[in-house]
C-alpha positions in Angstrom: 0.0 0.0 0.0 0.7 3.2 -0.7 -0.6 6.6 0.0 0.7 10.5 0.7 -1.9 13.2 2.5 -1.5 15.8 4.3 -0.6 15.5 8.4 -3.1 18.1 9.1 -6.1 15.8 7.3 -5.3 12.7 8.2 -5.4 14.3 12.4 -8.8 15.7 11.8 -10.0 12.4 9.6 -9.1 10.6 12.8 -10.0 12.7 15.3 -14.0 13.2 13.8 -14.2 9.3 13.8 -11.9 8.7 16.9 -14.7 7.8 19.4 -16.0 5.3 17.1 -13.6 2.8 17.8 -13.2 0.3 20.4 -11.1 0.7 23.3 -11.4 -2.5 25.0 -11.6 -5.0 22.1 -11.1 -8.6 22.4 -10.5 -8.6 18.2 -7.9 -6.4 17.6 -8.5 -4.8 14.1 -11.9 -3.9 15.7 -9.6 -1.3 16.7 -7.7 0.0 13.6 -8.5 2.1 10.9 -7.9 1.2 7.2 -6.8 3.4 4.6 -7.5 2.7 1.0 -8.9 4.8 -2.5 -8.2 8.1 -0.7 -11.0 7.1 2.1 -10.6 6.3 5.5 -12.6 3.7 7.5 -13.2 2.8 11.1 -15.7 0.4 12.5 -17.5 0.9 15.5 -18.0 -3.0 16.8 -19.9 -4.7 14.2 -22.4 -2.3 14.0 -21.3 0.9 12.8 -19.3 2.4 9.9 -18.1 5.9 9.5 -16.1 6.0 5.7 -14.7 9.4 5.1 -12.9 11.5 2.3 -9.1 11.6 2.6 -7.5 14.1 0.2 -4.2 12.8 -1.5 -0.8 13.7 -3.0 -0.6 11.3 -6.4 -2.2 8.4 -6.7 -2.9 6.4 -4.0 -2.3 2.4 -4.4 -3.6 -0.8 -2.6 -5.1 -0.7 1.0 -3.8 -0.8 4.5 -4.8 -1.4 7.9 -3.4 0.3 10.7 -3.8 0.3 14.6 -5.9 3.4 15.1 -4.6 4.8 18.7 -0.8 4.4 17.3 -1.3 6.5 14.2 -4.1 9.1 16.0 -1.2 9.4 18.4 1.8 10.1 16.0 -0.2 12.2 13.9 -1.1 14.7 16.9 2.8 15.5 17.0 3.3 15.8 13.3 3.3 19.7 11.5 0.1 19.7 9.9 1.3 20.9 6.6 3.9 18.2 6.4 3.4 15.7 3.5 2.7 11.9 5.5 3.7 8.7 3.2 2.1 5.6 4.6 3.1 2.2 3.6 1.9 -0.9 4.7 1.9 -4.7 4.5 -0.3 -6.9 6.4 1.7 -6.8 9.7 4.0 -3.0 9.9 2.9 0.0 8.2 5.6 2.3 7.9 4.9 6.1 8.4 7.4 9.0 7.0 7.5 12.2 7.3 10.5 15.4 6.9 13.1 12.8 7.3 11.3 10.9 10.4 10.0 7.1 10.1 8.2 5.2 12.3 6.6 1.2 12.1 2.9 0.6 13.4 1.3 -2.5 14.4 -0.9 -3.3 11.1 -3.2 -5.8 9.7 -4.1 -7.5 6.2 -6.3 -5.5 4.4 -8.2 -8.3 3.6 -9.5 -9.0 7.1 -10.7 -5.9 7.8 -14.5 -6.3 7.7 -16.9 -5.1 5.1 -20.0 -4.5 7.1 -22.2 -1.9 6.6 -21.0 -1.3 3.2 -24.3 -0.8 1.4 -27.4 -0.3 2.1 -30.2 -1.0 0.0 -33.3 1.9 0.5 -35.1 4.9 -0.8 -32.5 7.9 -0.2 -34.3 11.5 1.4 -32.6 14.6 1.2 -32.9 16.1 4.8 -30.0 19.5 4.4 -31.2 21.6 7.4 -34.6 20.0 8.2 -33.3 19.6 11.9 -33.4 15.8 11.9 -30.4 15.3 13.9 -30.8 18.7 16.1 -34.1 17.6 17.0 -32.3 13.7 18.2 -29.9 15.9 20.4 -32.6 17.2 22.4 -34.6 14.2 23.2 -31.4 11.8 23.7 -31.0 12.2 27.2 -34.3 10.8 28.2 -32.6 7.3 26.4 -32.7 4.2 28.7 -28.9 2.2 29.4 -30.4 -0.6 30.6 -29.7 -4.1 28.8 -32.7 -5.5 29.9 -35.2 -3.0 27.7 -32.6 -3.2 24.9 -35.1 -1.7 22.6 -35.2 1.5 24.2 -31.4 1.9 24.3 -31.6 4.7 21.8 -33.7 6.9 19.8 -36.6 6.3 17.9 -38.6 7.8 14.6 -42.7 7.1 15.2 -45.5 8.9 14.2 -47.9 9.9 16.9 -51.7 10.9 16.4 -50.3 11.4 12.6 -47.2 13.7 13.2 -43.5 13.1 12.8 -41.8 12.8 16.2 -38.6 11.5 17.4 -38.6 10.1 20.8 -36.5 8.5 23.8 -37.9 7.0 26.9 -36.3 4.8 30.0 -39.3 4.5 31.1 -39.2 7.5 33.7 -39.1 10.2 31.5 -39.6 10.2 27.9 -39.2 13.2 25.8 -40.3 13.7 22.2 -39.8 16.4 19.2 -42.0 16.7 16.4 -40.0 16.7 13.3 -40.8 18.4 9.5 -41.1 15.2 7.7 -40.6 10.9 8.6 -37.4 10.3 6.3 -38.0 7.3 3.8 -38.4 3.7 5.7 -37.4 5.5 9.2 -40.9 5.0 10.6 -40.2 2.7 13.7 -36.2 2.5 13.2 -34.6 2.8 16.6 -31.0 4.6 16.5 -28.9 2.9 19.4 -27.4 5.5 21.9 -23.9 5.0 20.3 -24.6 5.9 16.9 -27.3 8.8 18.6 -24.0 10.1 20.3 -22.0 9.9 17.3 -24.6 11.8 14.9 -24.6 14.4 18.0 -21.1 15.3 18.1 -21.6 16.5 14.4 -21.7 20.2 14.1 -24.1 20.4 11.1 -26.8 18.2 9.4 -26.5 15.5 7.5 -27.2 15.8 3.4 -29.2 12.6 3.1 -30.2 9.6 5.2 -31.0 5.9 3.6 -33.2 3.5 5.4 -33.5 -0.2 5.1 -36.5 -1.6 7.3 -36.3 -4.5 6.2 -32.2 -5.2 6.9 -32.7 -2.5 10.0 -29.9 -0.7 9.2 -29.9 3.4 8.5 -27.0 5.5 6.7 -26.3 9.3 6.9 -24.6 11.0 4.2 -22.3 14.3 5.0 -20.3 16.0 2.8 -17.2 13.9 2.5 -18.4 11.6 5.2 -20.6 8.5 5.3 -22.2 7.1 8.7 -23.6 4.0 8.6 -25.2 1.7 11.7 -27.5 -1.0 12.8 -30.8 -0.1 14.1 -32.3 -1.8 17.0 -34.1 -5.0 16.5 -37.1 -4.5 18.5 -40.3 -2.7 18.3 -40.7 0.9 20.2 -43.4 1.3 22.9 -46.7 2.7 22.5 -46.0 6.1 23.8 -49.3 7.7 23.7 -50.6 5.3 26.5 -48.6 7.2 29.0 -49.1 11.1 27.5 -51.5 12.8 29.8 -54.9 12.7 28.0 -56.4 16.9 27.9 -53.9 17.6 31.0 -54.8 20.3 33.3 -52.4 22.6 34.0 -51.6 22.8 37.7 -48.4 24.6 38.2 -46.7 27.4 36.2 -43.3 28.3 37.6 -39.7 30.2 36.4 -37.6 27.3 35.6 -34.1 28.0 36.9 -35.6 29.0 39.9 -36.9 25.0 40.1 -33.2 24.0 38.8 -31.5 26.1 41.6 -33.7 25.2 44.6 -33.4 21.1 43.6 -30.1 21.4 43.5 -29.6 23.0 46.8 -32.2 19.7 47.8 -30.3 17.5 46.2 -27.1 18.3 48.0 -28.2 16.3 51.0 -26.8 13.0 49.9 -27.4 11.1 52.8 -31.3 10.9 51.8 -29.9 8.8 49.2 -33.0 8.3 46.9 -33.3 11.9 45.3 -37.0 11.8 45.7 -38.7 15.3 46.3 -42.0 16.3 46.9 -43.8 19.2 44.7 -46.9 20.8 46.0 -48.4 24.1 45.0 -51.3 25.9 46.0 -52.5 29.9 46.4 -49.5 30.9 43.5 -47.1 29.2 45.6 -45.0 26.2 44.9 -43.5 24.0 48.1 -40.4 21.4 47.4 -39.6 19.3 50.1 -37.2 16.8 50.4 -36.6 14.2 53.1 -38.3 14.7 56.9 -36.9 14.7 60.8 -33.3 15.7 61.4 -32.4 16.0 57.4 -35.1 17.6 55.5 -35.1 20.9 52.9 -37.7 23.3 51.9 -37.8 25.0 49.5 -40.5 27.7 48.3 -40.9 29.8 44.9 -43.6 31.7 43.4 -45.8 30.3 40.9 -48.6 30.5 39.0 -51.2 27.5 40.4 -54.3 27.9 37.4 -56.2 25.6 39.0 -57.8 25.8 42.8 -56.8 23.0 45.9 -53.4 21.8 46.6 -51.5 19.2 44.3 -48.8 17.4 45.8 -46.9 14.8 43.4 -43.3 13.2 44.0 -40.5 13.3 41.7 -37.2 11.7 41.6 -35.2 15.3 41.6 -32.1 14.4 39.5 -34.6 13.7 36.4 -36.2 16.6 37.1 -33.1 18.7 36.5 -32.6 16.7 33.7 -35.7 17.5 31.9 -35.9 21.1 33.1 -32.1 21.5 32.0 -33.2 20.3 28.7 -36.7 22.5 28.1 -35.8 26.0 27.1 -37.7 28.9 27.5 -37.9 31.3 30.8 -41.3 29.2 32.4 -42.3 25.6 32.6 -45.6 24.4 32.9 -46.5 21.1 34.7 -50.0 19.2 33.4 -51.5 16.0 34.5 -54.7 14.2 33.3 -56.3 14.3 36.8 -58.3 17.4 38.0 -56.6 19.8 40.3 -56.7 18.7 44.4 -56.4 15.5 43.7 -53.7 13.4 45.4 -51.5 10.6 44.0 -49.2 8.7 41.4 -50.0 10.2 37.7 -47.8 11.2 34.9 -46.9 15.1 34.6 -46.3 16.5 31.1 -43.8 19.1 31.5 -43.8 21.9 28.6 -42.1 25.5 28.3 -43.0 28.6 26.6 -42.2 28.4 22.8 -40.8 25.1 23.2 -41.8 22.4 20.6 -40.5 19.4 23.2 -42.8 17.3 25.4 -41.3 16.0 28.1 -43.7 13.1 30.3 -42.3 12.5 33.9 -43.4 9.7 35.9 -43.9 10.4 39.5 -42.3 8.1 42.6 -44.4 7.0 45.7 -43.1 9.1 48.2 
């Protein structure tokens, strides 16, 4: 193999698919990138492929595979506009630069794997539609559990007939409507690791290709291709938890609400982060914990309804989702009528703010 680029595009090839590749790998060219046809690939596992443009000097011959942290390493210490040649075999590659040469663990390009390759599906143009701005927002709400595996990432449904992307761990779920469903991505779940890699990209993609039937998806930058796996399982019906005509019962400023739970929260020896919500006559009471160790915490509000409300909530989530509405006030709904005590869902919305955000409650 042979090949000659520039230091300072090969650094930022690497570093833009860096976090794709394995660490801790048990099979070792998991863990290297291969260079071949002035493109760079990396695999992340066995289920995702990022393929991206790498601008040569001359012609570039034959392919090689090359231990990724040993060359991402080497090339942060190399002038960026010094001229690299890279040679390789199926065990050493040999890197030279301005008179320097160094020998990298390599592999034969023939075992590199050639998943994800293609992807058979009906391509849709998506530019600035927002598609992957509006998965950044609802991502956090994701589940990390392996025993709900299918709601380990993001997911594209329609709900009561509109476009929405949505994530869920089961204690709070948050969900975006979107401008249009992209070809075949109705019900296609996005796994958290290629959610977080489509995140860390600073601008839209061009395109994205579908395959429902071989659950796979592919996003298509300029100079940059992203493919993955989808999740294998079918997404939860999310309108059976959605407050049905929620009442408003508590209007407050939300940084107040993020301020005050974090001064509740600070009492770690309560351990479970549960705190209790109750607001009544324009004011709203936050409580956390009782006896010798207990907060309280009071802010105005706006209480539309009459009667007291009192619901529990674990506080860290609540931070979470307030952190993640934006907008100066919040609004908290439920489906039962105001005074009424107990366990029910609380749809949590903000001024302006297209995301719904559903919050279950704790028995507290």
């Amino acid at each position: 193999m042979q090949m000659k680029t520039n230091a300072g595009s090969l650094a930022g090839a690497l570093g833009l698919v860096g976090r794709l590749v394995q660490r801790r790998r048990g099979i070792p060219i998991l863990g290297a990138v291969k260079l071949e046809h002035r493109k760079m690939s990396v695999l992340g596992g066995v289920d995702m492929r990022a393929d991206i443009a790498l601008p040569t000097v001359g012609k570039a011959r034959g392919a090689a595979v090359i231990d990724f942290q040993a060359l991402a390493g080497l090339t942060r210490h190399i002038p960026r506009d010094e001229i690299v040649e890279i040679a390789g075999d199926h065990s050493l590659a040999a890197i030279k630069f301005n008179g320097s040469e160094y020998h990298l663990p390599s592999y034969a390009a023939s075992d590199f794997p050639g998943v994800l390759e293609k992807i058979e599906g009906q391509r849709t143009a998506l530019d600035n539609a927002g598609f992957i701005a509006a998965i950044r927002r609802v991502m956090f709400a994701a589940s990390t559990s392996e025993y709900r595996y299918y709601l380990n990432g993001v997911a594209s449904i329609n709900l009561d007939g509109e476009p929405v992307v949505v994530a869920t761990d089961g204690h709070r779920m948050a969900y975006l409507p979107i401008p249009f469903m992209p070809n075949g991505a109705e019900g296609a779940i996005l796994p958290n690791d290629a959610v977080a890699f489509l995140a860390r990209m600073k601008v839209e993609p061009k395109a994205s290709v579908y395959s429902p039937e071989e659950r796979r998806a592919r996003f298509e930058y300029d100079g940059l291709v992203f493919t993955t796996e989808c999740i294998k399982g079918t997404y939860p019906d999310i309108a059976r938890v959605i407050p049905q005509s929620p009442i408003p019962y508590i209007r407050v400023n939300r940084l107040d609400v993020i301020a005050a739970l974090r001064r509740l929260l600070s009492l770690d020896s309560l351990g479970d982060g549960a705190v209790v919500l109750s607001g009544s006559d324009d004011r709203l009471l936050m409580v956390r914990g009782v006896g010798d160790c207990c907060g309280r915490e009071t802010i105005p509000c706006v209480t539309p309804q009459s009667g007291c409300l009192r619901v529990g909530f674990n506080g860290r989530y609540l931070i979470d989702v307030l952190s993640a509405l934006r907008g100066d006030f919040v609004t908290f709904s439920a489906s039962p009528p105001a005074g009424e005590i107990g366990l029910f869902a609380s749809l949590i919305t903000s001024d302006g703010d297209p995301l719904r955000i559903v919050l279950m409650p704790m028995r507290v």
